[in-house]
C-alpha positions as CSV (number, residue, x, y, z in Angstrom):
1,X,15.3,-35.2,235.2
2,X,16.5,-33.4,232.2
3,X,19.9,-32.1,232.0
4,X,20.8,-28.3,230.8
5,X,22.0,-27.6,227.7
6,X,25.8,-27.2,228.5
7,X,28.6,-25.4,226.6
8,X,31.2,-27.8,226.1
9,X,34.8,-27.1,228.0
10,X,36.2,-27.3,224.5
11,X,33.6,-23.9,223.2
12,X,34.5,-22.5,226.7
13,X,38.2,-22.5,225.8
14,X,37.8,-21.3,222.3
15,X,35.9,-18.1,224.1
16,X,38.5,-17.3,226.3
17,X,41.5,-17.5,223.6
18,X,39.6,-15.1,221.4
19,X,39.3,-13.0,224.3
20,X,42.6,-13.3,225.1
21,X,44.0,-12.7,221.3
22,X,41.4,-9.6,221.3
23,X,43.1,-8.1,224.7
24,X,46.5,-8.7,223.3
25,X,45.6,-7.1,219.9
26,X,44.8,-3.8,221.6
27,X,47.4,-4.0,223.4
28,X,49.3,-3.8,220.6
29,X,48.0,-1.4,218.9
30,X,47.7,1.2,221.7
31,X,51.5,0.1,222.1
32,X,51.6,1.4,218.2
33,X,49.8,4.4,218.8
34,X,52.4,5.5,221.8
35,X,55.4,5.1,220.0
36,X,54.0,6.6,216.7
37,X,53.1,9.6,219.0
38,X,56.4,9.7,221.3
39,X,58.5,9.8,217.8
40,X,56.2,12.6,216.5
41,X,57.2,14.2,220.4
42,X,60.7,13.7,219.9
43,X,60.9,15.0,216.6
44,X,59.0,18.2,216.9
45,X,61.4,18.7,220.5
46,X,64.7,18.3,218.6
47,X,63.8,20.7,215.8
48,X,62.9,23.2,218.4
49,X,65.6,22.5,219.8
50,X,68.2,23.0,217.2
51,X,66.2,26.2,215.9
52,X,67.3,27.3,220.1
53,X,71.1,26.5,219.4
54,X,70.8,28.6,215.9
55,X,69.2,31.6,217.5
56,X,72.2,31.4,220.3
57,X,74.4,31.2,217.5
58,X,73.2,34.1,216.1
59,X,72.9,35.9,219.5
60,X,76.4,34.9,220.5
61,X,77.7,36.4,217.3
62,X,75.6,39.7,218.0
63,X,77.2,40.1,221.1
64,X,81.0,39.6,219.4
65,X,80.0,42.4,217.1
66,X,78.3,44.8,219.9
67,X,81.2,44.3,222.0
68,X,83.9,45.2,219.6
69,X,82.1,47.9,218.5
70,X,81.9,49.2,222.3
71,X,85.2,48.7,222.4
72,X,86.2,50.7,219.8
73,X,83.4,53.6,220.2
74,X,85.7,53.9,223.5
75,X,88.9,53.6,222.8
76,X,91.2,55.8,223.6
77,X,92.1,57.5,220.0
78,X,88.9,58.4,219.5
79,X,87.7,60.0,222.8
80,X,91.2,62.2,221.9
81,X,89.9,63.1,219.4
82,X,86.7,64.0,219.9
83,X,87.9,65.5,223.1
84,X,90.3,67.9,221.1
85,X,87.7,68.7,218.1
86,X,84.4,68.7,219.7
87,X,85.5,70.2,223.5
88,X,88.6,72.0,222.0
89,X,90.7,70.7,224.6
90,X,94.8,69.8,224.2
91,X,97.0,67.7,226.0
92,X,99.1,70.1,228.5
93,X,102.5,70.7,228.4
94,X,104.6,68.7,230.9
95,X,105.9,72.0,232.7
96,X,101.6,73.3,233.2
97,X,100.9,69.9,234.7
98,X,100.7,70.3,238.5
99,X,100.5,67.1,240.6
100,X,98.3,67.7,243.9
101,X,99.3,65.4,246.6
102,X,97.0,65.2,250.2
């Protein structure tokens, strides 16, 4: 009887730890490429972000401006006058005011 060429537990071993180092080295790397990429994410999110909070900024201060100049567009000096130079219209006397009651 002739025996089969065998591979020796000692070649079997070295197999399976290059194997293993292999898998691990992947692992590794893939691990690399996620956080390389998940940085790059973060990043690009918090510059959008802040380029958000300027344009609300900038929106928030448009608003100040609209709404003081709605306030003063009606305010009460200027519809007088505009009411007494454009419509020609005067503030009565006190004795032509008539007060209705129901």
């Amino acid at each position: 009887m002739t025996a089969l060429p065998t591979i020796s537990n000692n070649a079997v071993f070295h197999q399976r730890s290059w194997f293993f180092v292999a898998t691990v080295a992947l692992l590794v790397v893939l691990s690399a490429i996620s956080v390389i990429y998940s940085t790059y994410q973060t990043r690009k999110l918090v510059a959008e972000f802040q380029q958000l909070q300027n344009m609300r900024n900038d929106m928030e201060v448009e608003w100040g401006q609209l709404l003081l100049e709605q306030s003063t567009w009606g305010s009460f000096n200027r519809v007088e006058r505009l009411a007494s130079k454009r419509l020609k219209m005067i503030v009565p006397e006190p004795n032509k005011i008539v007060m209705v009651s129901q």
